[in-house]
LUMGU-910565 format. One record per residue (C-alpha): residue in three letters; x, y, z. Coordinates in pm, 1 decimal. Each point is the difference from the previous one (the first is absolute). Example, Ala and Ser with C-alpha at 12.3 -4.5 7.8 and 13.67 -1.06 7.14 Angstrom:
REM LUMGU-910565
atom residuo:ALA; u:1230.0; v:-450.0; w:780.0
atom residuo:SER; u:137.0; v:344.0; w:-66.0
REM end
This chain:
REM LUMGU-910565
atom residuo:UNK; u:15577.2; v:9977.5; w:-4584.6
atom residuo:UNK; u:-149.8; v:316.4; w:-15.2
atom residuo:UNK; u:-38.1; v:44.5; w:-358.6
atom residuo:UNK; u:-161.8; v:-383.4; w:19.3
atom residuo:UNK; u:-218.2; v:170.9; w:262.1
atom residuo:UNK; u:-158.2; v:307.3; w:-152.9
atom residuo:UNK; u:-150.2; v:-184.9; w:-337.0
atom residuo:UNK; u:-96.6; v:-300.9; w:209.6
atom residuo:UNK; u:-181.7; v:197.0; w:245.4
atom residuo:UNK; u:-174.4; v:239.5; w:-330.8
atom residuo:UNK; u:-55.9; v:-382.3; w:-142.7
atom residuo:UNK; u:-192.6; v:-87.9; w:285.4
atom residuo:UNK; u:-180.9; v:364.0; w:75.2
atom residuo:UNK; u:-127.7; v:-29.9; w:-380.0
atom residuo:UNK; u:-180.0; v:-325.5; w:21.2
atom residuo:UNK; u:-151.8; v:78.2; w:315.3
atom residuo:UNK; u:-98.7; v:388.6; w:-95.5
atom residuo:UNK; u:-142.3; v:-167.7; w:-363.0
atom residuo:UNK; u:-136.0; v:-349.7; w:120.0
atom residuo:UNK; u:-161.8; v:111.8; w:322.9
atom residuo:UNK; u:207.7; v:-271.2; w:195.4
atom residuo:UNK; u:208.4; v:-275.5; w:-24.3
atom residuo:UNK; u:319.4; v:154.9; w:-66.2
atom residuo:UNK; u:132.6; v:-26.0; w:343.7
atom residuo:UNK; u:33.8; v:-374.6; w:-31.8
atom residuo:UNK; u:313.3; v:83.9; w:-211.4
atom residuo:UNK; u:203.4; v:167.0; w:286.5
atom residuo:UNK; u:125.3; v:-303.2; w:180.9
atom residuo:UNK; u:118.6; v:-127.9; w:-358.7
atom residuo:UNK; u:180.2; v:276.8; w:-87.6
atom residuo:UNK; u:172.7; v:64.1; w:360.4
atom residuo:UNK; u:128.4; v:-362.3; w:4.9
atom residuo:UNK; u:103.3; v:-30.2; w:-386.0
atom residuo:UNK; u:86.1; v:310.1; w:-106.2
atom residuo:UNK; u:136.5; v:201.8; w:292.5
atom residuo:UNK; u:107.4; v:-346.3; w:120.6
atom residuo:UNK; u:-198.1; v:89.9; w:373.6
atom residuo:UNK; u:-14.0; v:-360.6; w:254.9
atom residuo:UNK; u:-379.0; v:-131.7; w:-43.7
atom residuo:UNK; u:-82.7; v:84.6; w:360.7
atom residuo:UNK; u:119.8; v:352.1; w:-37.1
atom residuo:UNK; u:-163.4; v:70.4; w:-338.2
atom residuo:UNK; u:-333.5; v:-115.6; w:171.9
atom residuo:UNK; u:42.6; v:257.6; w:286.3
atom residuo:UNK; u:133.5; v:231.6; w:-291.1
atom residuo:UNK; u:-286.1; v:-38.7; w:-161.9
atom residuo:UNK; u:-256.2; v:69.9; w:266.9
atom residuo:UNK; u:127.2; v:350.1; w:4.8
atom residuo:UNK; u:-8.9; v:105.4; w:-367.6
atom residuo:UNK; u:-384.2; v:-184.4; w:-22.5
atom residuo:UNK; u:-87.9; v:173.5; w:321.9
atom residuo:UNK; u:87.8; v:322.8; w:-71.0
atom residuo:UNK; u:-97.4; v:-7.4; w:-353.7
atom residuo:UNK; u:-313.0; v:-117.5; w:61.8
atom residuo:UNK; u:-60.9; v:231.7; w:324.2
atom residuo:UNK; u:69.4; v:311.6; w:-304.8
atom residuo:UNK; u:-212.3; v:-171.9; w:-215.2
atom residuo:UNK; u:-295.4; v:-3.8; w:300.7
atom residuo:UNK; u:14.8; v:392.4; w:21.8
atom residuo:UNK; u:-62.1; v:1.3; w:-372.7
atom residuo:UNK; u:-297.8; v:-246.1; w:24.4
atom residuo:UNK; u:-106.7; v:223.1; w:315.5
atom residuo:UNK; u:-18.6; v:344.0; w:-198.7
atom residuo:UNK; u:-193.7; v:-175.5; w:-311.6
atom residuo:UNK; u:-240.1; v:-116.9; w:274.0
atom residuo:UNK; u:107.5; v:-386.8; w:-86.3
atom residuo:UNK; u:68.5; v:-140.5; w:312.3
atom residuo:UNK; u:-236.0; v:-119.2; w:293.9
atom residuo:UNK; u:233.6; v:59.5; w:327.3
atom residuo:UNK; u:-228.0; v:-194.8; w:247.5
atom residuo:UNK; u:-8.9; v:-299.3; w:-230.3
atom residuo:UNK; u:360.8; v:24.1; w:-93.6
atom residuo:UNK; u:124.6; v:27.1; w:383.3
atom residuo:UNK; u:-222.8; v:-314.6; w:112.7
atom residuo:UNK; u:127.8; v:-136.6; w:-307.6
atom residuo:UNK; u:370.0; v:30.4; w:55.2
atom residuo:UNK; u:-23.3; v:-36.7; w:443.5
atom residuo:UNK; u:-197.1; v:-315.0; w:-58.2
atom residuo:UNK; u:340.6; v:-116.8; w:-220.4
atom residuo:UNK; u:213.4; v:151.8; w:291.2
atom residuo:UNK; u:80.8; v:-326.8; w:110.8
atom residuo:UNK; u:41.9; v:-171.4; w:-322.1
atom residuo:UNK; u:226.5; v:240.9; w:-67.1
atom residuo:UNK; u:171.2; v:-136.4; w:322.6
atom residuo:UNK; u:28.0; v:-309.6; w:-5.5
atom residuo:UNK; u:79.9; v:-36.1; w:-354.1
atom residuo:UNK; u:332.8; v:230.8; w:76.1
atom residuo:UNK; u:101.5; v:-210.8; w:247.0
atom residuo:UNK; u:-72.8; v:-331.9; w:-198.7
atom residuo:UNK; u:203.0; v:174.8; w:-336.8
atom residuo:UNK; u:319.5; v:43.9; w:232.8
atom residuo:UNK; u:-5.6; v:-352.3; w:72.1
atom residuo:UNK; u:-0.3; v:-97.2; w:-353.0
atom residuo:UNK; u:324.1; v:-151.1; w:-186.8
atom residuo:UNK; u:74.7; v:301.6; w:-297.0
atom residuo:UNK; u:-29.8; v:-207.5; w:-313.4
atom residuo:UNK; u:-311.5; v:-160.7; w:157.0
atom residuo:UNK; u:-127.6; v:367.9; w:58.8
atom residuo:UNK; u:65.7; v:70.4; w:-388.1
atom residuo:UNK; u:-176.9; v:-313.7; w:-86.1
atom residuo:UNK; u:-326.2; v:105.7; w:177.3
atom residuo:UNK; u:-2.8; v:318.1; w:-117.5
atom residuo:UNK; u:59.3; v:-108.2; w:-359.4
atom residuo:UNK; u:-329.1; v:-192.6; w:50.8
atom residuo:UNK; u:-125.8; v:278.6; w:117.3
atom residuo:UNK; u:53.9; v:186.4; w:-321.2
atom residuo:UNK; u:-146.4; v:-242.8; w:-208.8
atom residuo:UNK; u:-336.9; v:33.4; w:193.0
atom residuo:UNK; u:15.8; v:358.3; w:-39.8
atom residuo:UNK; u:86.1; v:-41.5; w:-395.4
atom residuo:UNK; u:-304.5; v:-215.4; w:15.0
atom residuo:UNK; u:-233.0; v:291.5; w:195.9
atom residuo:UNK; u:131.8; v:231.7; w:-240.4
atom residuo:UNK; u:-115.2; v:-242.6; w:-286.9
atom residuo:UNK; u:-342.4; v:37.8; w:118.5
atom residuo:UNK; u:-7.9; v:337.8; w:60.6
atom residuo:UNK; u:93.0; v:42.2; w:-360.5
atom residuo:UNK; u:-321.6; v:-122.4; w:-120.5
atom residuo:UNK; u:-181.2; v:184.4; w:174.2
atom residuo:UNK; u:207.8; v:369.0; w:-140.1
atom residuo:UNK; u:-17.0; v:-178.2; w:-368.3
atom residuo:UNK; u:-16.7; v:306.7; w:-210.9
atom residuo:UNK; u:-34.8; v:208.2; w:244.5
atom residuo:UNK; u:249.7; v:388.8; w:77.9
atom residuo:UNK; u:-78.2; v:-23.1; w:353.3
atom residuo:UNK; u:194.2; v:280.5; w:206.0
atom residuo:UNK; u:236.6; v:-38.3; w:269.6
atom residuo:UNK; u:-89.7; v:-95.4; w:358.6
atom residuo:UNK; u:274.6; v:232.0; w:99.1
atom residuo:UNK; u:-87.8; v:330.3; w:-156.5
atom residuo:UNK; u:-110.7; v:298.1; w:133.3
atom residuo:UNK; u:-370.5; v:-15.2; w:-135.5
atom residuo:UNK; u:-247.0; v:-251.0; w:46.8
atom residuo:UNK; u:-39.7; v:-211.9; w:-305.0
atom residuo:UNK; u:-321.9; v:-149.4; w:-115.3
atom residuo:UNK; u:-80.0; v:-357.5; w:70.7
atom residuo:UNK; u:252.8; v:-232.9; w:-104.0
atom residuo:UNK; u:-25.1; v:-340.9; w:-71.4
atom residuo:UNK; u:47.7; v:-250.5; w:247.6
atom residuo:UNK; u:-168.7; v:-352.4; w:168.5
atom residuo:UNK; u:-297.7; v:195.8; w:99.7
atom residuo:UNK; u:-20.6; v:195.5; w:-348.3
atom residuo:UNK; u:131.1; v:-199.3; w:-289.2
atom residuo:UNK; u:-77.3; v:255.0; w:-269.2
atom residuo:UNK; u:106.0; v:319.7; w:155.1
atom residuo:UNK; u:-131.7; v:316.4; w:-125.9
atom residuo:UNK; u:113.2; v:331.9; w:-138.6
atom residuo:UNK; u:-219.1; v:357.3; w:-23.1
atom residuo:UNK; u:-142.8; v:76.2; w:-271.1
atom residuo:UNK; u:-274.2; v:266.1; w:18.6
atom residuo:UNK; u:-131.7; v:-95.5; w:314.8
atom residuo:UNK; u:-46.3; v:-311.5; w:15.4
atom residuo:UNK; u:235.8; v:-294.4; w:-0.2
atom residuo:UNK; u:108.5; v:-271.3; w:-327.9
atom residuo:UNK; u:-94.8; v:-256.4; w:248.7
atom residuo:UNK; u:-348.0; v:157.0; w:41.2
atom residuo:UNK; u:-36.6; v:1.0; w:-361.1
atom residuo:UNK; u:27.6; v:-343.7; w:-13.6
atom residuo:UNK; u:-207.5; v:-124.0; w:225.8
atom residuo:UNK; u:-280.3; v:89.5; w:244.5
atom residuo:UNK; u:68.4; v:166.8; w:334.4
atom residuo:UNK; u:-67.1; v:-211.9; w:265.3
atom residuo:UNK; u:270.7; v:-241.2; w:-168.3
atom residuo:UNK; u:299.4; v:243.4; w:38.8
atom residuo:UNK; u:-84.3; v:170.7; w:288.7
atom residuo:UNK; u:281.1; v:-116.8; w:277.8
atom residuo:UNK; u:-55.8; v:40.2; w:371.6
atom residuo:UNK; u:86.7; v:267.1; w:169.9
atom residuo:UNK; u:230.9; v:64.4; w:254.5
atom residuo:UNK; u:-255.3; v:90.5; w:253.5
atom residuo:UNK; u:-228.2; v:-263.3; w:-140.6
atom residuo:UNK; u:254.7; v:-225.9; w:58.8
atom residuo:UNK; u:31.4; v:54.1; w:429.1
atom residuo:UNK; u:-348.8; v:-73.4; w:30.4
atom residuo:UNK; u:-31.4; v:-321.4; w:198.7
atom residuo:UNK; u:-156.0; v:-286.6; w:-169.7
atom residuo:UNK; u:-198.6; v:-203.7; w:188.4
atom residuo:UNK; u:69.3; v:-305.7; w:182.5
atom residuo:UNK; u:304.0; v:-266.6; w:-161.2
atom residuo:UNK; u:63.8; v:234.8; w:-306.7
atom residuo:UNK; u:143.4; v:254.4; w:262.7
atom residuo:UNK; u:173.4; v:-263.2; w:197.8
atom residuo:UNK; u:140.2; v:-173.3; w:-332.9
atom residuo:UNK; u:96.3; v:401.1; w:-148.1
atom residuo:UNK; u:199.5; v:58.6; w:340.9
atom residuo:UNK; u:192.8; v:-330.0; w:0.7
atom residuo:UNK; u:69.3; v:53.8; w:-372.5
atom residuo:UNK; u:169.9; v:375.2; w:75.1
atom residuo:UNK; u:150.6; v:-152.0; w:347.5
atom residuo:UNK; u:173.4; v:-307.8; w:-207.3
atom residuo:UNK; u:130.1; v:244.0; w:-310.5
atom residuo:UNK; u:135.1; v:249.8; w:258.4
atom residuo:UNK; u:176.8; v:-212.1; w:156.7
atom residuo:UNK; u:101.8; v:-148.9; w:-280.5
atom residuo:UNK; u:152.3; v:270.2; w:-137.0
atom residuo:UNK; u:175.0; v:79.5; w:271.1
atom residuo:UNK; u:175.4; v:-305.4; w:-2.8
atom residuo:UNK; u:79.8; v:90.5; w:-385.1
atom residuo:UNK; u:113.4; v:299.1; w:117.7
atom residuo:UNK; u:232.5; v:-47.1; w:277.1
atom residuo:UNK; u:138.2; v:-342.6; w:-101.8
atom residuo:UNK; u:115.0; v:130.1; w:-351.5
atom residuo:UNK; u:-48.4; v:362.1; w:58.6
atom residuo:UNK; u:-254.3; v:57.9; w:-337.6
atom residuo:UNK; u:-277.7; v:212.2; w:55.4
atom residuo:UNK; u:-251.4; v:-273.4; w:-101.5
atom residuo:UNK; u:-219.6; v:290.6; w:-193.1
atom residuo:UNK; u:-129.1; v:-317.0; w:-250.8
atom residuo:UNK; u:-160.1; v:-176.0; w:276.4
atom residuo:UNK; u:-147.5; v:317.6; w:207.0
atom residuo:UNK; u:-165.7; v:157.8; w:-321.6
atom residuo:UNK; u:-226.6; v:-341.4; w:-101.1
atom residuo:UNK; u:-96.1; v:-3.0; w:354.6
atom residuo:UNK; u:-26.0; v:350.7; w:91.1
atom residuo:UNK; u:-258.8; v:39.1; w:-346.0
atom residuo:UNK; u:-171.4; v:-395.1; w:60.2
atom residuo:UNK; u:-21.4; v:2.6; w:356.5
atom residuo:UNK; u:-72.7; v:395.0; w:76.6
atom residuo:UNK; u:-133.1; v:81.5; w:-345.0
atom residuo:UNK; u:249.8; v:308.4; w:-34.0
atom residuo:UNK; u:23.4; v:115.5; w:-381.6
atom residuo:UNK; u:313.9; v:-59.7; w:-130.0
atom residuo:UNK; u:188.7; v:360.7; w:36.8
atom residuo:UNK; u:-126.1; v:-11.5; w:308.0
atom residuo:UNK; u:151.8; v:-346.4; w:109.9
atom residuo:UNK; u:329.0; v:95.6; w:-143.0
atom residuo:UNK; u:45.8; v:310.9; w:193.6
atom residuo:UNK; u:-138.8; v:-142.4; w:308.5
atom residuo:UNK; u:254.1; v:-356.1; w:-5.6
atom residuo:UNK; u:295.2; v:233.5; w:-20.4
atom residuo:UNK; u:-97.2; v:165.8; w:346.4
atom residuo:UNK; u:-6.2; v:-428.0; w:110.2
atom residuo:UNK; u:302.4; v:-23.5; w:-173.9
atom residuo:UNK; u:196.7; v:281.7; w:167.9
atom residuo:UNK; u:-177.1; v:-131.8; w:383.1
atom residuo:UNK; u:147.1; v:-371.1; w:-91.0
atom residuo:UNK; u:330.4; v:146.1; w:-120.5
atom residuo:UNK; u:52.8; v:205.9; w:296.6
atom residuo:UNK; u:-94.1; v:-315.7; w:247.9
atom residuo:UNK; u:213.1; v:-251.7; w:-184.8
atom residuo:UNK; u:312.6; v:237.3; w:8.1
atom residuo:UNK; u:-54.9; v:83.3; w:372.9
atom residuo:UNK; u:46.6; v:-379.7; w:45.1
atom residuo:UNK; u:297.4; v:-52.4; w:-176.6
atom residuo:UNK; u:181.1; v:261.1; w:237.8
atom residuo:UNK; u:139.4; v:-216.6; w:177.4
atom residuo:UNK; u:84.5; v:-238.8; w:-241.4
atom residuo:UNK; u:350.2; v:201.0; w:-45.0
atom residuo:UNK; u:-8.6; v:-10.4; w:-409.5
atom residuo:UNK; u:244.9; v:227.8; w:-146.5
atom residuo:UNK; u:-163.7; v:268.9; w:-220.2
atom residuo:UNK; u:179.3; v:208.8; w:-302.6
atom residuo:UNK; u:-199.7; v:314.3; w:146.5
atom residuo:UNK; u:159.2; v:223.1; w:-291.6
atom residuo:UNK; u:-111.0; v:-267.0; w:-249.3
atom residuo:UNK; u:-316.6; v:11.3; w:107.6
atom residuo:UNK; u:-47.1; v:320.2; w:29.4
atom residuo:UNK; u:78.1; v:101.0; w:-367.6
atom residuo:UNK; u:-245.1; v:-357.7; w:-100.1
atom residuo:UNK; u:-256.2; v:155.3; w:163.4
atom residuo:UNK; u:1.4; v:380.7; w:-124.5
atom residuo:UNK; u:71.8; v:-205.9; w:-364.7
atom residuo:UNK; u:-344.9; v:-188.0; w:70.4
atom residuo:UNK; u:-186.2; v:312.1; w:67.9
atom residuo:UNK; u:124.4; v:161.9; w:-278.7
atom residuo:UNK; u:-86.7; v:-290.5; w:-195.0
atom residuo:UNK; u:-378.4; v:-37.7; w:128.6
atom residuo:UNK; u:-45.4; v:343.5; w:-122.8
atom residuo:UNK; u:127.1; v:-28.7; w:-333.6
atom residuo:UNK; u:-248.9; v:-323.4; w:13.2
atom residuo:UNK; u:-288.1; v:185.4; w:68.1
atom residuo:UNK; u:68.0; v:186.2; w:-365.0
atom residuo:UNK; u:69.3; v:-324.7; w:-151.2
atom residuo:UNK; u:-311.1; v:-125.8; w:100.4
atom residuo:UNK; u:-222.9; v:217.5; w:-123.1
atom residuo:UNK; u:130.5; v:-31.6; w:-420.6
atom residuo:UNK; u:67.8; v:-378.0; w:-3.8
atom residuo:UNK; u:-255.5; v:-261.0; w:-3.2
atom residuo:UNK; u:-20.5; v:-133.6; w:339.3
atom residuo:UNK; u:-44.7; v:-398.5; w:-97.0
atom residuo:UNK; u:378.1; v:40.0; w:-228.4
atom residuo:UNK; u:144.6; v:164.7; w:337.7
atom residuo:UNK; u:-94.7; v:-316.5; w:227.7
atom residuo:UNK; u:79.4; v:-226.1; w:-271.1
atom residuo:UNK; u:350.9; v:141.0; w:-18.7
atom residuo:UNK; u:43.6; v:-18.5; w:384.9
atom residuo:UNK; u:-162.7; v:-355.4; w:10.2
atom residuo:UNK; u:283.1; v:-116.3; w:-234.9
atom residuo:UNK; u:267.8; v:159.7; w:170.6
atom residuo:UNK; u:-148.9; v:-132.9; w:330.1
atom residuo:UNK; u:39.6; v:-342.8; w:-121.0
atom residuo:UNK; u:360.5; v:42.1; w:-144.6
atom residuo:UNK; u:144.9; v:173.1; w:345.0
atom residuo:UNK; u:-187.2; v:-353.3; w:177.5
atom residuo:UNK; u:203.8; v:-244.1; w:-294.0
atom residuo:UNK; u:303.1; v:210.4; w:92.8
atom residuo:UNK; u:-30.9; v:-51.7; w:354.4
atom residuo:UNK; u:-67.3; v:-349.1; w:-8.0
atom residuo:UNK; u:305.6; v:-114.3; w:-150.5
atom residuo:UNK; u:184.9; v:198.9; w:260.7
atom residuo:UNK; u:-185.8; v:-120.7; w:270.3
atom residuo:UNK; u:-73.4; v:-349.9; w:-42.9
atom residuo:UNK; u:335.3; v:-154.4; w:-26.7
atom residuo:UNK; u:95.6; v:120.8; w:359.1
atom residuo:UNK; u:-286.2; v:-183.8; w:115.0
atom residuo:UNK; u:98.2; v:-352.3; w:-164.9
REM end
């Protein structure tokens, strides 16, 4: 299983290091189908390789200057319990049932990705993961992007100032008055929560639901967002695995082990990848193989249940 285990995990570790995200929802596929792992322990499984890959991946984002650390720990504590509660709910869950879910859940994320990939149309945006801060990539906030060019920005070529200019993070921590600040707090509450349920139920990082919010509700840039939802990814991780302790799943340690230094390995070699292929091919390629590994795990899945 090991020599399943070591492209797998680089499989895995290049989509994330070249997309910026996403490629952890892959994991619990490949434990259960190809290194034949039970459902419940692939989810725990997974939880480990996305927490500590994405805990490396923080320290990267930290050096560059990408990641907020008082936004990202509210962030992830305020998911604490989602994270909770949705570990305790997943063990309760009948396996092909689990796979069914979570094959739903892959098609949602094929569809995220699908919208992303408008927004990077054209565009060589560099890796989230790398080890210096890329310029603005395109995202919900910023459907353009932008790239340097003597100074200024393509995007600022195009059109006038005011209409590219995206909040800052500071700007974005200044209170609004009245029901917009009410209305901004129950909208990061809810998707904190929510992905903490994501999280610890199929044990995903949930990095294509914290990045919209962390750059709609918060008004983070979109480097910035990335790097700071992998510190709430890594806080979820660590709280969903500390409830399935007790849960007594078996876990392959030495199989998971070599997955995860494969993954980190991988997310490097991403980072490279990244930065000479046109971002909008990249997500289209993962969006397609998204939606294949959901087909595949329907038709396993679904008959159980009937």
């Amino acid at each position: 299983m090991l020599a399943i285990a070591i492209p797998a995990g680089l499989l895995i570790g290049l989509s994330l290091g070249a997309l910026g995200g996403g490629g952890s929802i892959l994991t619990v596929p490949v434990l259960v189908y190809l290194l034949h792992q039970p459902p419940h322990a692939a989810t725990a499984g997974s939880l480990i390789i996305v927490g500590i890959t994405a805990t490396a991946g923080t320290v990267a984002h930290q050096r560059a200057g990408r990641v907020r650390l008082a936004a990202g720990v509210a962030f992830g504590v305020l998911g604490v319990a989602g994270a909770y509660a949705g570990s305790r709910l997943s063990a309760s869950i009948r396996p092909d049932m689990l796979l069914s879910l979570f094959a739903g859940l892959m098609l949602v994320a094929a569809a995220a990705m699908l919208r992303r990939r408008r927004g990077t149309a054209g565009q060589h945006v560099p890796a989230a993961a790398g080890p210096h801060p890329p310029h603005e990539a395109a995202g919900p906030d910023n459907p353009g992007g932008s790239s340097s060019r003597g100074g200024a920005t393509t995007a600022t070529l195009d059109k006038p100032a005011a209409a590219v200019r995206a909040p800052t993070a500071s700007a974005a921590w200044q209170r609004p008055p009245g029901t917009a600040a009410v209305r901004r707090g129950l909208k990061v509450v809810a998707a904190a929560t929510g992905v903490g349920l994501l999280t610890g139920f199929f044990g995903v990082g949930g990095g294509f639901v914290i990045v919209p919010v962390l750059v709609l509700a918060l008004g983070f840039e979109m480097p910035v967002a990335v790097g700071t939802s992998l510190l709430v990814i890594a806080i979820n991780s660590a709280a969903a695995l500390t409830a399935r302790l007790g849960s007594h799943v078996h876990l392959d340690w030495p199989l998971l082990g070599v997955f995860t230094l494969a993954a980190l390995a991988g997310a490097l070699a991403g980072n490279r990848v990244a930065s000479r292929v046109d971002a909008s091919r990249l997500t289209a390629a993962f969006t397609v193989l998204l939606v294949a590994v959901a087909a595949y795990s329907l038709t396993r899945s679904l008959p159980g249940l009937v």
